[in-house]
N, C-alpha and C positions, 0 to 999 in steps of 0.2 A: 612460695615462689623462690626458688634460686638466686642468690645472686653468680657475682662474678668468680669466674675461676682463676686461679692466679696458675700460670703455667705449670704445672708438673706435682701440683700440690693438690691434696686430698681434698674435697671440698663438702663437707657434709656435716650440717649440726652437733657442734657437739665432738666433733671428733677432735682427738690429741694433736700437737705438733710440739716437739722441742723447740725448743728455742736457745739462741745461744743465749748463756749465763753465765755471769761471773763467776772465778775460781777459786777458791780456799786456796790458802798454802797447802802445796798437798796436787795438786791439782783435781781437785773432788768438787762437786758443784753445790754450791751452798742451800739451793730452793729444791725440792723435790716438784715445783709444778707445773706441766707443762701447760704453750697456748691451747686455748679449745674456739674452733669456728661458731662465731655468732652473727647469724642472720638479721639486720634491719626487717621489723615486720612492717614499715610503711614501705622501705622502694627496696628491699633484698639485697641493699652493701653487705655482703658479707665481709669482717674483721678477725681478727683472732685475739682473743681474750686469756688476760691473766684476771683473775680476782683473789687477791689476797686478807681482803676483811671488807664489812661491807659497804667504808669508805678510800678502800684503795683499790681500784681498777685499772688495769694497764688495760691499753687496746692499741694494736697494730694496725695500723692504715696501709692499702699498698694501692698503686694509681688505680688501680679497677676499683675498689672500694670509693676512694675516691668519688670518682668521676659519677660513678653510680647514688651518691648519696643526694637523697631532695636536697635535704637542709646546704649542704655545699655547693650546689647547682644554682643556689636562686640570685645567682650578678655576683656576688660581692668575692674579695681574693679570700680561698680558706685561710690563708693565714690570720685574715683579722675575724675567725669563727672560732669559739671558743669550744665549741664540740654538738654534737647534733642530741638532741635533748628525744628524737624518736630512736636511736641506735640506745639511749641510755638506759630508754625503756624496756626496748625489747633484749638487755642485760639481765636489767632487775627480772622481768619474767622467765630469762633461762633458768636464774638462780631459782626461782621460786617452783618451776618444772624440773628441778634437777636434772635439766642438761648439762649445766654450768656449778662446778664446785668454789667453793670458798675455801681456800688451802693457804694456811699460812706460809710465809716462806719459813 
């Protein structure tokens, strides 16, 4: 199941997106990795995922993912949710389907 599409952005499993990244001196970009969309397989928040080892996970929230996620829907302000424990899942599982790479910066 799909999630949401964020306006004008690629939206499909898996797929690249750069991201802006800090700069060397130089102006050269210090990480070679870019985000990849990762689908919630309980309610379809699609995120865009960095994984850089396989206790450091960035992940991009944008208000469709949001709003679309069970775990932040159920009353309480996302702010006091420490992050949705079904989106964490369906990470570990891209990883382990090689959707999702583990790239160090």
């Amino acid at each position: 199941m799909p999630g949401p599409r964020q306006q004008g952005s690629p939206l499909q499993e898996g797929s690249p997106r750069r991201a802006e990244r800090p700069l060397q001196a130089g102006g050269q970009d210090e990480r070679r990795t870019g985000y990849r969309w990762v689908g919630c397989d309980r309610c379809g928040a699609a995120v865009q995922v960095a994984k850089f080892s396989p206790q450091h996970t960035i992940v991009q929230w944008n208000p469709e993912s949001v709003r679309a996620c069970a775990e932040f829907t159920g009353g309480r302000p996302s702010a006091l949710i420490e992050g949705c424990l079904s989106l964490r899942d369906s990470i570990e599982r891209a990883v382990l389907a090689g959707r999702l790479e583990v790239s160090p910066p």
